[in-house]
Every structure is written in structure tokens, then in C-alpha cells.
C-alpha positions as CSV (number, residue, x, y, z in Angstrom):
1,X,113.1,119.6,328.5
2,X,111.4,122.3,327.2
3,X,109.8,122.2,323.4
4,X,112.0,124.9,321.0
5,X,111.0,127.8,319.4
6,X,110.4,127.1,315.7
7,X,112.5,129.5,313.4
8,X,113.5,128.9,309.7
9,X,116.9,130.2,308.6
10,X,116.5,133.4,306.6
11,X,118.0,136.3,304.8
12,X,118.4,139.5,306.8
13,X,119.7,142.8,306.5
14,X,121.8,144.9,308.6
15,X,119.0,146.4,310.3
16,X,118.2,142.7,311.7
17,X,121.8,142.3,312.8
18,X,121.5,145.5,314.9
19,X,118.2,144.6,315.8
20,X,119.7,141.2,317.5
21,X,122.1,143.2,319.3
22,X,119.8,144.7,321.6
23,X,117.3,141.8,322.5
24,X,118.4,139.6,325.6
25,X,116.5,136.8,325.6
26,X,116.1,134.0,328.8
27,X,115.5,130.6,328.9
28,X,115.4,128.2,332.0
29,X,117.9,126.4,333.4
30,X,119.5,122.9,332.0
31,X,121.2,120.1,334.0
32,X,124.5,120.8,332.4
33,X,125.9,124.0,332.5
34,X,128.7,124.0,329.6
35,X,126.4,122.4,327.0
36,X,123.1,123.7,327.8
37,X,121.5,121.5,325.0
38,X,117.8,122.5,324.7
39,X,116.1,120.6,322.0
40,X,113.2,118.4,321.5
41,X,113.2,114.8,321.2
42,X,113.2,114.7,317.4
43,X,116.9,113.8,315.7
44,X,116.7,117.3,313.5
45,X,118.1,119.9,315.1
46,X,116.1,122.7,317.0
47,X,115.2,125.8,314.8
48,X,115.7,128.3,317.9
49,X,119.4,127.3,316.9
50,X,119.3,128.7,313.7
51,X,120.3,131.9,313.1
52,X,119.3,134.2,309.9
53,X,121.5,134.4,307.2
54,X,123.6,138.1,306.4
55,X,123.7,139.0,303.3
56,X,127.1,138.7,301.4
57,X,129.8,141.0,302.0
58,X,130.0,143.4,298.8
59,X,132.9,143.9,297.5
60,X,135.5,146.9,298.8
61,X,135.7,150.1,296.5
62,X,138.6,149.8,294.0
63,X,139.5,146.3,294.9
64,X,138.9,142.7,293.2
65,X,136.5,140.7,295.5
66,X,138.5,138.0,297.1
67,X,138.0,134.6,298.7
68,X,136.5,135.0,302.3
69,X,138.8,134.4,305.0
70,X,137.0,131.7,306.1
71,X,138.2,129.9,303.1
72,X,141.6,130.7,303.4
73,X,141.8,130.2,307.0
74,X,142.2,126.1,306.4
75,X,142.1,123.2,309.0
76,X,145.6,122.5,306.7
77,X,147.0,125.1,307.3
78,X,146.2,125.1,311.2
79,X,147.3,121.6,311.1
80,X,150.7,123.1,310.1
81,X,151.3,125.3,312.7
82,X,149.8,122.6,315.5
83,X,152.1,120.3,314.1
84,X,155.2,122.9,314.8
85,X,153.9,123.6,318.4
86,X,153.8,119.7,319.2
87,X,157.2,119.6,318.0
88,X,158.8,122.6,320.2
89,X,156.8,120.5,323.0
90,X,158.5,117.1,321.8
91,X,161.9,119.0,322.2
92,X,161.6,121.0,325.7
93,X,160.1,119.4,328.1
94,X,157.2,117.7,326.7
95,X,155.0,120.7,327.6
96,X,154.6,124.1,326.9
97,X,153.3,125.3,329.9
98,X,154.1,128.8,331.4
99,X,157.6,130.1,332.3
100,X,158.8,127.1,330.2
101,X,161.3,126.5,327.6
102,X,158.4,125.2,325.6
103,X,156.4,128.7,326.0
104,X,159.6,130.4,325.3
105,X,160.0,128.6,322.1
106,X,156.2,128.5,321.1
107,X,156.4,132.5,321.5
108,X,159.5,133.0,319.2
109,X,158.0,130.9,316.9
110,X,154.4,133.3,316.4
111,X,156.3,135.9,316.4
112,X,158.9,134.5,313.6
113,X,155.8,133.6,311.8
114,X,153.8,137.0,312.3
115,X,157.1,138.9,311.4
116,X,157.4,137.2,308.2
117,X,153.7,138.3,307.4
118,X,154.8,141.6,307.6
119,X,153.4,142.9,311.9
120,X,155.7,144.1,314.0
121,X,155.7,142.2,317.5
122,X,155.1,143.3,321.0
123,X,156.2,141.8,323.9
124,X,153.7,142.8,326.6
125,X,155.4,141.8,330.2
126,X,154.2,141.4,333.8
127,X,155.2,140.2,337.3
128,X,152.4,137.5,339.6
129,X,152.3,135.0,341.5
130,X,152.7,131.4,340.6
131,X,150.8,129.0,343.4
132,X,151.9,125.3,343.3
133,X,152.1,122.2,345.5
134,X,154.8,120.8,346.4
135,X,154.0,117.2,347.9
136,X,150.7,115.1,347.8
137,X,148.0,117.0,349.8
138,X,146.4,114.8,352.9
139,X,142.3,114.7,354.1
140,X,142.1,112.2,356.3
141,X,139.8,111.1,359.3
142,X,141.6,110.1,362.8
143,X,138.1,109.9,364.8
144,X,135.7,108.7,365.6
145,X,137.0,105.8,363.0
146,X,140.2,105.8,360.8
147,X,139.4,107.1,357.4
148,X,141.7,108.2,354.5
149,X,140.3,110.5,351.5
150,X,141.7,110.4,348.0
151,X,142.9,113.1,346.7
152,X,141.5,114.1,343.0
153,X,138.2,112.1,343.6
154,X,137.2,113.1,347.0
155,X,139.2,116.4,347.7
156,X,141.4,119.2,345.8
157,X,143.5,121.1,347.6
158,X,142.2,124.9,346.5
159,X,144.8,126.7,344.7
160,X,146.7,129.7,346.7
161,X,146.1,127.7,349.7
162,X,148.6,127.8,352.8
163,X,150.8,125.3,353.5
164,X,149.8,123.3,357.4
165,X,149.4,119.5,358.8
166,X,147.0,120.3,361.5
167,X,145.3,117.5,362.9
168,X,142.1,118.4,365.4
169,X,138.6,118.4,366.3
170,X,136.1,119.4,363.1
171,X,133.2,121.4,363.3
172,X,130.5,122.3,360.3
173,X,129.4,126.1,360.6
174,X,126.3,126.6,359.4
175,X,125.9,124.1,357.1
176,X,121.8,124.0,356.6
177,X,122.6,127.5,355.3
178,X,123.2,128.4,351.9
179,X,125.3,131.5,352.9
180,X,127.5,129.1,355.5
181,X,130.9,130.8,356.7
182,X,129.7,133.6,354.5
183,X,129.9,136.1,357.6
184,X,131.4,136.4,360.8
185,X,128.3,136.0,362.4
186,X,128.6,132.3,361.7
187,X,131.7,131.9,363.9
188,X,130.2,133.5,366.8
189,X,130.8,130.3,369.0
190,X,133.4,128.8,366.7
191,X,136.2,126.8,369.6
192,X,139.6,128.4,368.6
193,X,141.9,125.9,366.8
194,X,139.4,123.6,365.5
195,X,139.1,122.6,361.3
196,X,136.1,124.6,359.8
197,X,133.6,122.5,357.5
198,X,131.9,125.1,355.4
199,X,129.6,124.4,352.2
200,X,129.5,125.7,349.1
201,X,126.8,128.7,348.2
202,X,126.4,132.3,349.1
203,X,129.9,134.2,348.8
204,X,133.8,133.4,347.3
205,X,135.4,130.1,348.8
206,X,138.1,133.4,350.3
207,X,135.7,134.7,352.1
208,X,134.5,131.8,353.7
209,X,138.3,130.7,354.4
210,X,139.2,134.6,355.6
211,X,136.1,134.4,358.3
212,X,137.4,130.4,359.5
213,X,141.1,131.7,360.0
214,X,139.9,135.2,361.9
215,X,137.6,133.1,364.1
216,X,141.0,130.9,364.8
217,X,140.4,127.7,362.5
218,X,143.4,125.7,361.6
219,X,142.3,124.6,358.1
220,X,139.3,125.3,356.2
221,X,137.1,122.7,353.8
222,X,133.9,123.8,352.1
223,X,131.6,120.8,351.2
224,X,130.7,121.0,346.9
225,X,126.5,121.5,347.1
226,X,126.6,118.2,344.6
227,X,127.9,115.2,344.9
228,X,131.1,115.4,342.7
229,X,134.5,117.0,343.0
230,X,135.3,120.9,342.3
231,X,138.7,123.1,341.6
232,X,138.7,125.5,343.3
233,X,140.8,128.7,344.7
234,X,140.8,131.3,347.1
235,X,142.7,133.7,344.5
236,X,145.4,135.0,347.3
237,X,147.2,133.1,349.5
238,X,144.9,132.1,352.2
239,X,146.1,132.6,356.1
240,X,145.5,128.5,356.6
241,X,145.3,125.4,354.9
242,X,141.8,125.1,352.4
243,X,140.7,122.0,350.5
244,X,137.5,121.5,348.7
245,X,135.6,118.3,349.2
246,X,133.2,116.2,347.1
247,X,129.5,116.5,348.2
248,X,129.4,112.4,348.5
249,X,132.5,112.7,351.1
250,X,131.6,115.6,352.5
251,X,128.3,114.4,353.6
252,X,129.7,111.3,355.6
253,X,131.8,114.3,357.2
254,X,128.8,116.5,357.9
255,X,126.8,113.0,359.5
256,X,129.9,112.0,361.8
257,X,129.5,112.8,365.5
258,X,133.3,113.3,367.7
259,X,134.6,114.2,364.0
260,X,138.7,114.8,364.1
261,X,140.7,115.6,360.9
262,X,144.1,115.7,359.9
263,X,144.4,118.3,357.1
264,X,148.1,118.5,355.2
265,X,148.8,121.1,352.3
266,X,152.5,121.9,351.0
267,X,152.6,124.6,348.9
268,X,154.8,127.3,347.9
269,X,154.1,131.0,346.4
270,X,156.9,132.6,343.9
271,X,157.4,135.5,342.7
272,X,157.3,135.0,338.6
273,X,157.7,137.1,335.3
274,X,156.1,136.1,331.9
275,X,154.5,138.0,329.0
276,X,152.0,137.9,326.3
277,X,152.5,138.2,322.0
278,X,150.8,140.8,320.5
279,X,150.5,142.1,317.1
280,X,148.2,144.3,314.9
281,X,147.6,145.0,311.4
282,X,149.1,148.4,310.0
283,X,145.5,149.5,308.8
284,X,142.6,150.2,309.8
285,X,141.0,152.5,312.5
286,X,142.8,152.6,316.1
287,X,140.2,154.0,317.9
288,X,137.9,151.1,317.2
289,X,139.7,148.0,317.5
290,X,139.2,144.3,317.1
291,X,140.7,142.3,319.7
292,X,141.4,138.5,318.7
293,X,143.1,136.4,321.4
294,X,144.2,132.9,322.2
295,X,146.2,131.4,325.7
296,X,149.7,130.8,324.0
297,X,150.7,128.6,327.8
298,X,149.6,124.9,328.2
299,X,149.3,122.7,331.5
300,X,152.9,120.5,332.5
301,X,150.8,117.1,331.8
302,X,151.4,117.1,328.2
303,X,152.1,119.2,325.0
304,X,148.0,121.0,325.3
305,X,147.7,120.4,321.5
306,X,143.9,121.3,321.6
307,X,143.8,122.9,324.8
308,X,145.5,125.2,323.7
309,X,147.5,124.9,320.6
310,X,144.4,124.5,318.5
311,X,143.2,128.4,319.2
312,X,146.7,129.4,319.3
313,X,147.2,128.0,315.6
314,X,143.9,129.5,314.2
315,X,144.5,132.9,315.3
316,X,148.3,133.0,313.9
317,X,146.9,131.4,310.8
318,X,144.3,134.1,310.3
319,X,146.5,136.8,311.1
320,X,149.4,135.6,308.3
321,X,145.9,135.9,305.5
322,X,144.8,138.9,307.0
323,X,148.1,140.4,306.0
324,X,147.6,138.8,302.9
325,X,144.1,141.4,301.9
326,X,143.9,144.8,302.0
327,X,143.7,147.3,305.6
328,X,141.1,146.2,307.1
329,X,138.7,149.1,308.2
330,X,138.7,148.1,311.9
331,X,142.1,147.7,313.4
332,X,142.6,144.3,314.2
333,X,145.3,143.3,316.9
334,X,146.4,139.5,317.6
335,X,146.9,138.7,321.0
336,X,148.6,135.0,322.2
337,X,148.0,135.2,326.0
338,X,150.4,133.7,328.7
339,X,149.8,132.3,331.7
340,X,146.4,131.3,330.6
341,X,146.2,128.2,333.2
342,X,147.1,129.3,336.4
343,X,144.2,132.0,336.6
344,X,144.2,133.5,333.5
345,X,147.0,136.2,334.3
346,X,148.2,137.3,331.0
347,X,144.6,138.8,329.8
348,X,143.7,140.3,333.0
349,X,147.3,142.1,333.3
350,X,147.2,142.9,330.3
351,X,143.7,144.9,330.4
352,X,144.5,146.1,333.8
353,X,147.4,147.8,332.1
354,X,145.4,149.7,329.9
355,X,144.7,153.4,330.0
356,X,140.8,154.5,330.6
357,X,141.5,155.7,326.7
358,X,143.0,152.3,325.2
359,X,139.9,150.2,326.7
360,X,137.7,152.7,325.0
361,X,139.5,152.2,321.6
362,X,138.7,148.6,321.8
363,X,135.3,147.7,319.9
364,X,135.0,143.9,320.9
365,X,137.2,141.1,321.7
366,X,137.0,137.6,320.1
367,X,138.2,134.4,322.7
368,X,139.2,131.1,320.7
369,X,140.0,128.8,323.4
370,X,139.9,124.7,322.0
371,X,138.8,124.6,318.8
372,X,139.6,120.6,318.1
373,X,138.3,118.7,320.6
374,X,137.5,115.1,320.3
375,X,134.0,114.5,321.0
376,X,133.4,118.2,320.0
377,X,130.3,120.9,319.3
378,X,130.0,124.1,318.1
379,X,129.3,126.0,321.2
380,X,129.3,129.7,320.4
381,X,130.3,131.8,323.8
382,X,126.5,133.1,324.7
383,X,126.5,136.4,324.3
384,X,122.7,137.3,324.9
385,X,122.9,135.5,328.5
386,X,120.0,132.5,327.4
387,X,121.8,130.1,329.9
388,X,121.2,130.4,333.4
389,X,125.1,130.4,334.5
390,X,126.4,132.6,331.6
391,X,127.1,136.2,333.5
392,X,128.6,139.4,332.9
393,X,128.2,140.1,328.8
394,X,128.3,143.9,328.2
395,X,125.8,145.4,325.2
396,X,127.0,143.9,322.0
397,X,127.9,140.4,323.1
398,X,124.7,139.2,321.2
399,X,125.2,140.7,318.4
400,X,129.0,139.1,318.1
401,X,127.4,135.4,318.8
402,X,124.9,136.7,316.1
403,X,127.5,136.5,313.6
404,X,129.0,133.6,314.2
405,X,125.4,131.7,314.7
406,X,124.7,133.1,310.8
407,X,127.6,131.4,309.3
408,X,126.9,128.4,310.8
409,X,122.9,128.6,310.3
410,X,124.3,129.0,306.5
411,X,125.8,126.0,306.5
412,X,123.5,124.5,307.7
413,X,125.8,123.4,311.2
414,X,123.8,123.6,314.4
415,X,125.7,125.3,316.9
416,X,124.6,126.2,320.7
417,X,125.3,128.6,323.1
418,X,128.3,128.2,325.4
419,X,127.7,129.6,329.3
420,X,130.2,132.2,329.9
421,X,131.5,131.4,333.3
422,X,135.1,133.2,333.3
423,X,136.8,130.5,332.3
424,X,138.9,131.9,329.6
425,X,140.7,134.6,328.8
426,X,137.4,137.1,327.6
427,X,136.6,137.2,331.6
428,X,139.1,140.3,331.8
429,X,137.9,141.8,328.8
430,X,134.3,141.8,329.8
431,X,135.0,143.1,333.2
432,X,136.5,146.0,331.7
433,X,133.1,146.3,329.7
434,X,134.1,145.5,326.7
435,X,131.9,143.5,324.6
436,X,133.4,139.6,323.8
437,X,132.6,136.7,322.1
438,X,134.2,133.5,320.4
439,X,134.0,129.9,319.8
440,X,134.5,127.1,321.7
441,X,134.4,123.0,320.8
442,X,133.9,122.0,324.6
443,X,136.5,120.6,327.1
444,X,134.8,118.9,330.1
445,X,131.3,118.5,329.8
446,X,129.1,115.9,328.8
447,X,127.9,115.3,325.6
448,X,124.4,114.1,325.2
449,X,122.2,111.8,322.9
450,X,121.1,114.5,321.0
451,X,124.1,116.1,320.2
452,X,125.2,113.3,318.8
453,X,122.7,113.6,316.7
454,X,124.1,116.9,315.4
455,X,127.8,116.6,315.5
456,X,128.4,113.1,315.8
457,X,130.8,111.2,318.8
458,X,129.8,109.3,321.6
459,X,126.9,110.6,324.2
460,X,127.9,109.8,328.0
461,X,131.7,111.5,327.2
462,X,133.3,114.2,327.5
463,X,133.6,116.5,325.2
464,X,137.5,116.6,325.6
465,X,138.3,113.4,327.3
466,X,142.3,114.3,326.8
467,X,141.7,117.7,328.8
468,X,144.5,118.4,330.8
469,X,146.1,115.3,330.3
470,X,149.0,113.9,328.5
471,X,147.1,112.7,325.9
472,X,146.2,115.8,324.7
473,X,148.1,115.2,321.3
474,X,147.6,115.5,317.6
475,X,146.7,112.1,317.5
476,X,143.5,113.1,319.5
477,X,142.1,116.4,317.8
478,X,139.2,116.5,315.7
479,X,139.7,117.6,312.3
480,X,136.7,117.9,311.7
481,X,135.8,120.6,314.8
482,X,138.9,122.6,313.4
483,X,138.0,123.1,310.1
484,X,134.5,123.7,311.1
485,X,135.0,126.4,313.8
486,X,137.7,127.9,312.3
487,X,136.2,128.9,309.2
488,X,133.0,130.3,311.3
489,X,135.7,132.4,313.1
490,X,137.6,133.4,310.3
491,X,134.4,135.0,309.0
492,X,133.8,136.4,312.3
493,X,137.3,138.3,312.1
494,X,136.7,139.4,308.6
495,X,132.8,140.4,309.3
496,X,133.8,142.4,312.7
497,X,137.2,143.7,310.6
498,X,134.8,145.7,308.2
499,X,131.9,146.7,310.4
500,X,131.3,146.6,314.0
501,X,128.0,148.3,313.9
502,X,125.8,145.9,315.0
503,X,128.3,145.2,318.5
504,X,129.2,149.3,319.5
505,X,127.1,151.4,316.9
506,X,125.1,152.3,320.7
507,X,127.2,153.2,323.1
508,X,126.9,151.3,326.4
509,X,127.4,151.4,330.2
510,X,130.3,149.7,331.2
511,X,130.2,148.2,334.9
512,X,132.5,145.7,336.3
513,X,130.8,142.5,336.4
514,X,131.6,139.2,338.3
515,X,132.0,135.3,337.0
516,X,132.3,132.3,339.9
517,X,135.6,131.3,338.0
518,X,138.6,132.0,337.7
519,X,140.0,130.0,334.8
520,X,139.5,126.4,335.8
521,X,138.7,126.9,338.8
522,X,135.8,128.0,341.2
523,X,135.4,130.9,343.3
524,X,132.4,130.7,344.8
């Protein structure tokens, strides 16, 4: 592990904060992607984790100076609304998953509560495609010896895979190669109507699947390069079946001579309609706006209190005291994605509807995606790229995880950088070039000895241990990790609200970028 920089929290001025903007910096890589915990040995935390202190926010012209949002913006008061969205859960369904009676309700009820703080609502719509299975996917090995595979620890059907129940002869393609079933090249001798073993590395799990089927494979499985389990999708509906496989199962796969597979996926593609919740203040300049955002949808397995009912509660919550103060000088629009979990559709249709002109408008977006997790940290989405698997943050990004590193910093609360992989809703706002950032209390990752040392919990777990689960409940957030990271992003709304200087005051470039997931789930 390598030994930390040394740096002392201190006071800066704005000329620091801008300064911070512009500097990337790198670091090398760390066994575990979504923590990326980099300290020493030592039980105090690591300095290179504290941030400089900004200097208080002066009062506006005219006005009395009030409390900081971030004291208004109350784990209580989350609590509240948490408690309302368990309850609209308890009452349809026990979920509140997409196209649900429970989304339905949960979406009436932020926009009852954001009417009655004085925003008018918008219902922004859209048509896609919902992907699911049907029937209990099969992997199974009918030669040389019997062998059946279980499905969730040794293979995942990808999602958007064709249905099929082929049963026939396997053969790996390429698989010394890094960049295996990446190109046609690699099914040059490929027997027509055979199963294609790929593994992963080098291009999108759909390409790899798109070169088996046009070389005549019945099914596709790619191989994880490690030895656990991976989600993973193909993002369209895939001409054959394709399942990803464990790197521990896989490899018996790869060893076997005479290899036969039976390979059985039933799943159906609909044609659905759902919509996002938006609402902005009445003030405040609309040609430089801040974007704050949460996924409204949660998975069928349970009522998704943390995951997420936790982000969806502290952005409604800081939107009612927003309305509370006086216009903002930044617009600020409220946004309570759908769709979230099955590929984060509501963002991405939701920027792809925008004109060239209404992307431009929008200064930055903030993501708040799990805020209460059990076993939490304070990861802060890493805008200045430091972790080796965080991709794709436009100029501006550092300066936004600047901000929320300060408040912590003054608290004295360690808090980390979190890889941006694409799996939440800032992917389509980044693509679009738009700089993002937000806060994050970690779903399924590992925590380690040493944060432990920091936050507390128990080292070994996850993070989220309810994560996509039915026991993702009240009875399982931390209060703590609410009222911690919701006051840091309270004061990142009401710093950004005032000033986004240090994120856009240079204009930059912005270039489509790519991320290996799409949600949950990997691409590539």
C-alpha cells in the first residue's frame, strides 16, 4: 500500500478552489475498485484525504444571514420522508420498483410534497425496453461428465439476452487472448452451431456475443478474468442466448477436453412507458443551472429504502428548504429519475432529449445515489480521476468533489474517493460533457480494517449487505451515514447554488466518454 501524502487541513480562498479545479492528479491502482482505501497502517486517517477548508459564505446583500442548508437539511427530516416511501411500499406491492403501483405512488407523493413548497412539477416521459426472465436460466455440462452450474454463484444470465435451450459441442475462442471474440478474426475456423466460450477483456460483452452469433454459435458465455461472479449485459437484445460465468467455473470449462453444454435462457423484451419528476426553483440564472438528481425506482426484492429511498428523500428534503431562502443565484432543478435499475433509462433519456442549447445551460450535475447504508463511508464520486477505474469526468468534476471533501475535511470526517464506473445516474450526464459529482455511502464493496478505523462497522462486509435485497428496510439504514452525507450535500447544493466558478468559470471541451457499466451491470 503506498505511504500517503501528508497535508494539514487549511483555510483557502477562492483562488485555491479554482486552482483544484484544474489539477488531475493519479495514483496507482488498489485491490478494490469501489473503496479504493489508500492509507497507511496508522489508525489516524490519511492527510491526502483532507481537503482545505473554504472560507464561510458571506452573507447575501439585503438579506439576514441564515442557517446553512446543511443544518436544515436534517437526518429527521429525511427520516420522515423515508418513512412515507416505506409505507407507499408496505401498501403496493412491497416494492417500488419501475412501472409499479409503488413508483406511481412514490412519484405523486414528491410531487405533492414539492408542490406544497411552492415548484411546479414536470412530468418528463419516455418509451424503452424493459428486459426480464421469465423462468430459471440453465448452464449445465452433458459431456464429457454430468455437471450442473448454479445459477447466481457460478453464472448470470446477461441482461437483454435471447431466449434458446441449445445443447452442443463448446469451444473457447481465443481464450489466451485478452481481446478474445473481440473480432471476427477470432472465428475464422469457428464449427457452425457450436456454444462459444469467450473471456472477459478487450471490447463490450455485445460485441463479443454479435461476432459468436455471425460466425453461427448457438449461445455465447464469456469467462469473468477473476474468479468471482459478474452482471453483466449486452445492452440490446442479443441474436442468441449469453451468460456470464465465474472465473473459478469457467476455468474447469476452459480445462475440459470433448466439452458439450446445454445452455437455456427464457426471456422476454416489452415494449414499456415510464417518466421521471422534475422540478426547479423560480430563481436564479437559467442559463447556468444546477442539476440535483436521485433514481426515484427501486429493485422488486424489497421496498429499496437505502438503495434508493435514502437519496430520493434528501434531495426532496433539500428542495422543500431551498424554497424556504431566498432565489438562489444559480437555477437549481430537482430531478427524481425512473427506471434507475434496469440500465439507468430515465437520466440517459432524459439528457438525450435535450437540445444542444439546454445541455449547455446546465453548469454541473450532483448524483446522490445511497446515502444510508449500513456498514457505510463517505465516498465522494472522484472527480479528479485518482482511481485507476474511475473514467469519463469532464473539466470541473474536481472541483465539485473539492467542495464536498472541504466540508467534510471541516468536520473533521475522512471521506475517500468513489470510482466512477457508470453506475448511476451521472453516467448520462457526463457523457453529454457535463461536469458531475455527488456522494455516495457504498453498496457492494468491501470494507476494510482501516476504514473501520474511520467510520466504524465491521471490516470483511459489505458496505450494504441489504443491497438489492428484501432487507433493504428502515430497520437496516444507518443514521448516522444519513445525517452525515446529507448535510455535506446540502452544503454542496447551497455552495454550487451561489457560485459555480470554480466547476465552469473555463469553458471546456466536451467529448463523449465511455464507462464499462451500465448501471449494475458490466459491459465490457
Amino acid at each position: 500500500m503506498r505511504t500517503p501524502h501528508r497535508r494539514r487541513a487549511a483555510t483557502a480562498g477562492i483562488t485555491a478552489l479554482v486552482m483544484a479545479a484544474g489539477v488531475l492528479a493519479t495514483t496507482p491502482a488498489h485491490a478494490d475498485p469501489e473503496t479504493q482505501a489508500r492509507g497507511g497502517d496508522e489508525a489516524e486517517p490519511p492527510e491526502w484525504l483532507r481537503r482545505p477548508v473554504r472560507p464561510e459564505k458571506p452573507a447575501r446583500p439585503g438579506m439576514p444571514q441564515e442557517p446553512p442548508l446543511s443544518e436544515l437539511v436534517t437526518a429527521d427530516s429525511i427520516r420522515a420522508h423515508m418513512e412515507n416511501l416505506d409505507t407507499i411500499a408496505e401498501y403496493n406491492g412491497g416494492h417500488r420498483a419501475t412501472n409499479s403501483p409503488g413508483y406511481d405512488v412514490s412519484a405523486l407523493y414528491i410531487e405533492d410534497q414539492l408542490e406544497r413548497a411552492g415548484y411546479e412539477t414536470f412530468r418528463h416521459e419516455y418509451d424503452y425496453e424493459l428486459w426480464r426472465e421469465q423462468s430459471d436460466p440453465v448452464l449445465a455440462q452433458t459431456a464429457p461428465q454430468e455437471v450442473a452450474y448454479e445459477g447466481g454463484t457460478d453464472f448470470l444470465t446477461m441482461s437483454y439476452s435471447n431466449s434458446g435451450d441449445v445443447t452442443a459441442p463448446a469451444v473457447a475462442v481465443d481464450a489466451e487472448s485478452t481481446d478474445s471474440g473481440c473480432t471476427a478474426d477470432d472465428f475464422a475456423d469457428f464449427p457452425e452451431g457450436a456454444i462459444a466460450i469467450t473471456v472477459r477483456g478487450g471490447c463490450p460483452f455485445a460485441d463479443k456475443v454479435a461476432n459468436a452469433a455471425a460466425a453461427g454459435a448457438t449461445a455465447a458465455l464469456v469467462v469473468n478474468s477473476a474468479d468471482e461472479l459478474f452482471a453483466g449485459t449486452v445492452g440490446e437484445t442479443s441474436a442468441i442466448p449469453a451468460v456470464g460465468v465465474s472465473g473459478t467455473a469457467g476455468a474447469a470449462l476452459l480445462a475440459a477436453e470433448g466439452l458439450e453444454l446445454r445452455v437455456k435462457v427464457d426471456a422476454t423484451v416489452s415494449q414499456e412507458s415510464s417518466f421521471n419528476v422534475l422540478a426547479e426553483t423560480p430563481g436564479g440564472r437559467a442559463d447556468n443551472v444546477v442539476v440535483v438528481g436521485a433514481h426515484l425506482d427501486g429493485v422488486e426484492d424489497g421496498p429499496s429504502i437505502n438503495d434508493n429511498g435514502s437519496g430520493t428523500a434528501f434531495v426532496l428534503e433539500t428542495a422543500i428548504r431551498l424554497a424556504a431562502q431566498g432565489a438562489p443565484k444559480n437555477k437549481v432543478r430537482f430531478a427524481f429519475w425512473g427506471t434507475e435499475e434496469e440500465g439507468l433509462v430515465g437520466s440517459t433519456e432524459y439528457v438525450g432529449s435535450l437540445t444542444d442549447g439546454e445541455v449547455d445551460d446546465i453548469a454541473l450535475y450532483l448524483n446522490f445515489d445511497m446515502i444510508g447504508s449500513h456498514n457505510y463511508a463517505r465516498f465522494v464520486l472522484d472527480g479528479r480521476m485518482e482511481l485507476p477505474d474511475s473514467s469519463g469526468a469532464p473539466s470541473g468534476s474536481g472541483a465539485i468533489a473539492k467542495v464536498f471533501e472541504d466540508y467534510f475535511a471541516e468536520q473533521d470526517q475522512v471521506s475517500e474517493p468513489g470510482v466512477l464506473s457508470g453506475r448511476s445516474d451521472y453516467r448520462a450526464f457526463m457523457q453529454a460533457g457535463i461536469p458531475s459529482g455527488g456522494l455516495f455511502s457504498g453498496a457492494d464493496g468491501v470494507k476494510t480494517e482501516e476504514q473501520v478505523e474511520w467510520y466504524g462497522g465491521t471490516a470483511g462486509e459489505q458496505f450494504d449487505p441489504y443491497y438489492h435485497t428484501a432487507d433493504d428496510t428502515l430497520e437496516n439504514v444507518n443514521w448516522d451515514s444519513v445525517a452525515e452525507l446529507a448535510a455535506a450535500g446540502a452544503h454542496g447544493v447551497e455552495f454550487l447554488a451561489e457560485s459555480t466558478l470554480p466547476v465552469n468559470g473555463v469553458l471546456s471541451t466536451r467529448a463523449a466518454v465511455q464507462f464499462p457499466r451500465l448501471g449494475h451491470d458490466w459491459v465490457l
